[in-house]
Structures are given as structure tokens and as C-alpha cells.
N, C-alpha and C positions, 0 to 999 in steps of 0.2 A: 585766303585761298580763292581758285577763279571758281565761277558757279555761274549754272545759265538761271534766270533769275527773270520772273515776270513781277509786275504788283498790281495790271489792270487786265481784263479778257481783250482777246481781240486776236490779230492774224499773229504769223509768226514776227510780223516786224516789231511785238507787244517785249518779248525776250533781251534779253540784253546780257550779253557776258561781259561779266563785272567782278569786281573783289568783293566776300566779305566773310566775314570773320567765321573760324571753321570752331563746327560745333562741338560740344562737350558731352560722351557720353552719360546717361544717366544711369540707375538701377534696372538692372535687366538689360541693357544697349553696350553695345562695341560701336568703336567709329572706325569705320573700314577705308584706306586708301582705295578709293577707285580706280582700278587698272581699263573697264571696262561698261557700257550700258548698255540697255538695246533700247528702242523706242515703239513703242504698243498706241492702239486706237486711243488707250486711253489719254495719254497725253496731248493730244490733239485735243480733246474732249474736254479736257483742263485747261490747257491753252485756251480755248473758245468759251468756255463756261457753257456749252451746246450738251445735251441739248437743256435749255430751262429749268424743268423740273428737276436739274439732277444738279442742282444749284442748292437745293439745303446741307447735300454734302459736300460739296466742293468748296460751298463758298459764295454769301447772297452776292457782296457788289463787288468784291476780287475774290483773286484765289487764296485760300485760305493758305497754302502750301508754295512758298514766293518760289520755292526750286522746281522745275520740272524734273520728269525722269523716275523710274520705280525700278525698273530691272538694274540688278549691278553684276559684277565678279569684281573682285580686287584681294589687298591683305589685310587681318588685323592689323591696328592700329595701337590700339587702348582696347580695354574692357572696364565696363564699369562694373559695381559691386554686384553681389548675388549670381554675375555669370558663371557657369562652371562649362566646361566640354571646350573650350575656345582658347586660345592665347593671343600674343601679341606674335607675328609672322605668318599665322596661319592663311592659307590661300581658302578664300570662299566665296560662295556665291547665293542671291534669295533676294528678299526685293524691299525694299524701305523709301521712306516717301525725301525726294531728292537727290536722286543717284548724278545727277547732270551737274555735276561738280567734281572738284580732287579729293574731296573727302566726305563722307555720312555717319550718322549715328543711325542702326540699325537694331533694331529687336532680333536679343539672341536667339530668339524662338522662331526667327522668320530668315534664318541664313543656315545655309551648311557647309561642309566643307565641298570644296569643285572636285568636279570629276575631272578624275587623272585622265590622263593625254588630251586633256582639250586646254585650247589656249583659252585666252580671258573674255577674248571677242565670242569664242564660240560658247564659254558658258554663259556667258552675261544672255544671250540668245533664249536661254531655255524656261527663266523661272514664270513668268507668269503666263506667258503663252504656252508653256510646257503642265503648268502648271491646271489653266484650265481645260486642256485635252485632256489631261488625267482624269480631272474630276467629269467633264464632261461621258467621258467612256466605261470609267472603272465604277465611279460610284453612282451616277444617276443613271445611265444607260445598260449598264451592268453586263456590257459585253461580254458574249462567251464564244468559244468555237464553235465556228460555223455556222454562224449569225451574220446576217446580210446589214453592211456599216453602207449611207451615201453622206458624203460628206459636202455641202455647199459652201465655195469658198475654199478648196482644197490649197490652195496654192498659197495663202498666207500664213501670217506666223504662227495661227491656233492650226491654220487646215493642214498645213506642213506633218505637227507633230500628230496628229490626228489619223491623220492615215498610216502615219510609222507607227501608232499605237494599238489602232486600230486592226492593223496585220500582226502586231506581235501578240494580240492578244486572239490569235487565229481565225478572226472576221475575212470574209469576201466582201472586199472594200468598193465602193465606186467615188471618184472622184469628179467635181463639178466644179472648173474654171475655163479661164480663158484658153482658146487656142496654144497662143507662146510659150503657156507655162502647162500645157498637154509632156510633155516628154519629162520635165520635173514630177511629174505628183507620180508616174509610172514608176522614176526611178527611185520614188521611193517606195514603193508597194503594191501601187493599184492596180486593181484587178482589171478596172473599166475605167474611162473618161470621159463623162462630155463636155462637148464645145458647149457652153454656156450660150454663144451667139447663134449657133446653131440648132439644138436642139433645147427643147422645154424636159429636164428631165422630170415633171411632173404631171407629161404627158405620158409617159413610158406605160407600155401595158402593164412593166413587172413592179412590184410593193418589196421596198425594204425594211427589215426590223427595227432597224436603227437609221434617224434621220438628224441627223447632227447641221443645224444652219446659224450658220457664222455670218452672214451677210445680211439680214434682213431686208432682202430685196423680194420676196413673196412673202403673197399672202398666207395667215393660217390655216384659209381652207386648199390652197395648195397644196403647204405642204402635210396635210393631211393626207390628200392623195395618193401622194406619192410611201404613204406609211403603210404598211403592212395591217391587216384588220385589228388585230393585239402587238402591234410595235409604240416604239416611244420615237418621238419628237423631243429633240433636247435644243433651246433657241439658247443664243450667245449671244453679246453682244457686236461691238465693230461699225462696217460700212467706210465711207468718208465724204468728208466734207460736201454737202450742197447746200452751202450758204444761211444755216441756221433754224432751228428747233423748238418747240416746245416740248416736245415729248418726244421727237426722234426714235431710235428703235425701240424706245421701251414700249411706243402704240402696242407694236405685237406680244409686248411683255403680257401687256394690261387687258389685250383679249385672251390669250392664253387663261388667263386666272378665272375670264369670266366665261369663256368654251372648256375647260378640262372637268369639271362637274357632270356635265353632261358627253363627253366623250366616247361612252362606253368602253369596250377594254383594249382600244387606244390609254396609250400615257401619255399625255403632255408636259410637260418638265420643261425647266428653266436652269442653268447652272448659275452657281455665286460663289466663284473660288474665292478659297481662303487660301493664303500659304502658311505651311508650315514645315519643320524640320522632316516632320516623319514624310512630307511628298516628295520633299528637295532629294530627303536620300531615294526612294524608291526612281526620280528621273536620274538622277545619279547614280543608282546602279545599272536602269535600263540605257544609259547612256553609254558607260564603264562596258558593257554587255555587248553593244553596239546596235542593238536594238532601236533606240530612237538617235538621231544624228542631226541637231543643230543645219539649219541651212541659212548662212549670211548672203545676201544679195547685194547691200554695199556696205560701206563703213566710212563716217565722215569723224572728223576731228571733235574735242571738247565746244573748242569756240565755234564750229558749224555746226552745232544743234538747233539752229533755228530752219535752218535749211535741210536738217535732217525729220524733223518734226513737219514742215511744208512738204516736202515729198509724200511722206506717208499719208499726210489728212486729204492729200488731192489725186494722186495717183493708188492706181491699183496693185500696191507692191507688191513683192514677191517674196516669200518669206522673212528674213528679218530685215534690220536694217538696224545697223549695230554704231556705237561713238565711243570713238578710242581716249583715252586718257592718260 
């Protein structure tokens, strides 16, 4: 089968679509035909081995996982033993290490079936960046109605679903990107915008409940400011490419842990999605719903995923950025 396939770090020139042998699922794993992927921070991150420290998991001198790509949609394949709820036909979608291929072996426990009426481009869009707005919102931030959401970074593939989640879950949202992608984050929800180039929204007189930043581009005491006196701050991770790291955004991971002790009744939080069936389906119903809506910006081929992954680590995308299969 073809597979985009690294075995050293380094730029996108590091990738090579190549043949090699298509895997066999194990106990607990289906190997799903790839109809679809999308591309996330994180495989740039992978790609690069950037920043450093995050090298024990990845992988000290290559990448431990020779395929890039985590987000998929496609069909059963095979099932290996112990799976139950699944078949061979089945249309699904969730995320497994290697999607940038014709074929994966994925954990039953981390795919579900796709939401109807969307094509494959558009679910493969949803699971991990779908994945950590959820968790960012529902479980850490514990948004309720009418609770004041600012989201930094609205216009990417977490901030996208974030403010659709964010308004379904009856928030008065603010969105914070660039000018050109002003009229996208409105049409998906928001309440307010700022130009990022224009204005400092952590100069703003007004304090939000919820501060949700996907960018790490301020600082903690920023975005403190900008928090409400008992709101939460919830950091992501993201950004892209400027030329390599030691600790990249997790610096602000790592004051977070040593400022929230002493915060008072500020909450400082961190998200660390995990996927699992039982989120797949709850985006899969909010999807189904119409509630949250996939937004693809481009879509390049299997064997253009090197230049699919260069895009995203150096430019400031725009919601997804999806590889057909």
C-alpha cells in the first residue's frame, strides 16, 4: 500500500510517499480503508520532533511512528479478535497513529461510526480537533448558559469547532483571529471579533469567564487579564513553525502548573484529550444535529501530504486542511 512515511526529523522534504506493507490488525484493532485525513499541529510537531522535550514521546533520534497523520474517516476493513459493535463495510471515523496511508490499524475504542450526511473529507475534519474543543469546553471549562466564552485562535481547526461549541452550549462567544478570517468565525457563531492586529484583546475593559487560548502567543499574566476574577483559563496547545524548540509552547504549560496554586479563585487548566467512542459519538450527534459543522479550507491528495503538512506548520490556516485518499 502507498503511506507518507518519514524515518529522520526535519522539514517536510524528510516524508516520502512510498510502498509498504499494509498492516495486520491485532486484538482490540480494525484496519480501516482510508477514504480520508485531516492534518493537525500535531504532525508538524512530529514531523520536526519540535519542540525537544516532547521528544520522550515521540521519539529520542526518529520518529517512533514512521507514518504521519492521526485523524481519519474511511471503511472497515478486517476486525481483529475481541472487537464487537463494528464490521467489515462499516463507514467510520476517530483517530489512530498513521492515517496518511490507504490503510490503518486502529483501536476499536478510538473510532465510531461517521456522521451521516457528511462526506469523508468532512468527517475525517472533526476527531481530534473536534475532539479537543469538546473536552476543552464540556469537561474542563464546564461551560454553561450564559457564560461569557473568548476564544484565541478562533479561526483554526480547534477555534473553528470551539466557538460552534461554544454557542451550542448557549455561551456569548468572542472570537480572536486575523482580519480575513473576521467574517468566518461570525458565520459560525460569534458574538464579537477581534482583529488580532488591531486590537490587544487583553487590553479590553470587559473579563471573560472562559478563556480558551490555542495559540500561545501571550503571556500567562495576560491572559489572566483578560479572565474574569473566578473564570478559568484553559491553554492548548498549536502555534506553527518558527524554526525550532526546546520546550515551545509547553513554557506556558510549565508556568501554568507553577502560577495556579497560588491563583486564587481564578482556575488555570490545561486540556489533554484523549479520544474515545463515547466523544466520537456525542460530535457525531452534535454534528448529525447541525450544531457543530466541519469547516475544510483545502484538500490536497495522499501523495501531497508533505506539502499538505508545509502549509499548515508555516502558515496561519484556516480551519482544516483535509488529504483525500
Amino acid at each position: 500500500m502507498k503511506a507518507v512515511v518519514q524515518d529522520r526529523y526535519g522539514s517536510a522534504d524528510t516524508l516520502e510517499f512510498t510502498d509498504v506493507d499494509r498492516p495486520v490488525p491485532g486484538a482490540g484493532e480494525v484496519l480501516v480503508r482510508v477514504r480520508a485525513a485531516s492534518v493537525n499541529a500535531l504532525d508538524w510537531h512530529f514531523m520536526r520532533g519540535d519542540p525537544l522535550i516532547g521528544r520522550g514521546m515521540m521519539g529520542w533520534r526518529r520518529p517512533r511512528t514512521r507514518i504521519r497523520g492521526r485523524d481519519l474517516a474511511g471503511v472497515v476493513e478486517t476486525v481483529g479478535t475481541g472487537v464487537t459493535g463494528l464490521q467489515p463495510g462499516d463507514e467510520v471515523y476517530g483517530e489512530a497513529d498513521g492515517t496518511f496511508a490507504e490503510f490503518v490499524c486502529a483501536r476499536a475504542n478510538e473510532i465510531g461510526p461517521k456522521p451521516a450526511g457528511l462526506t469523508f473529507e468532512q468527517a475525517a475534519a472533526i476527531p481530534l480537533a473536534g475532539n479537543t474543543a469538546l473536552m476543552a469546553l464540556r469537561d474542563v471549562a464546564r461551560v454553561q448558559e450564559g457564560r461569557s466564552v473568548l476564544v484565541n485562535g478562533a479561526s483554526g481547526g480547534v477555534g473553528t469547532f470551539a466557538v460552534q461549541l461554544a454557542k451550542a452550549y448557549g455561551a456569548e462567544v468572542t472570537g480572536v483571529c486575523s482580519a480575513r478570517n473576521a467574517d468566518l468565525v461570525r458565520s459560525l457563531g460569534a458574538d464579537d471579533v477581534v482583529d488580532r492586529a488591531q486590537e490587544d484583546f487583553t487590553r479590553r475593559s470587559r473579563r471573560w469567564d472562559v478563556v480558551l487560548d490555542l495559540v500561545g502567543n501571550r503571556s500567562l499574566g495576560d491572559l489572566r487579564r483578560a479572565l474574569a476574577p473566578t473564570g478559568t483559563l484553559v491553554l492548548s496547545g498549536g502555534g506553527i513553525y518558527e524554526g525550532g524548540s526546546v520546550v515551545g509552547p509547553m513554557a506556558l504549560f510549565l508556568k501554568r502548573r507553577v502560577v495556579a496554586p497560588f491563583a486564587g479563585e481564578q482556575r488555570l487548566r490545561e486540556v489533554s484529550a484523549r479520544q474515545s467512542r463515547a466523544n466520537l459519538a456525542a460530535l457525531r450527534e452534535l454534528a448529525e444535529s447541525g450544531r457543530i459543522a466541519p469547516v475544510v479550507e483545502r484538500t490536497y491528495e495522499l501523495g501531497e501530504a508533505a506539502e499538505a503538512i508545509r502549509y499548515v506548520e508555516v502558515e496561519h490556516a484556516r480551519a482544516k486542511v483535509v488529504i483525500t485518499v
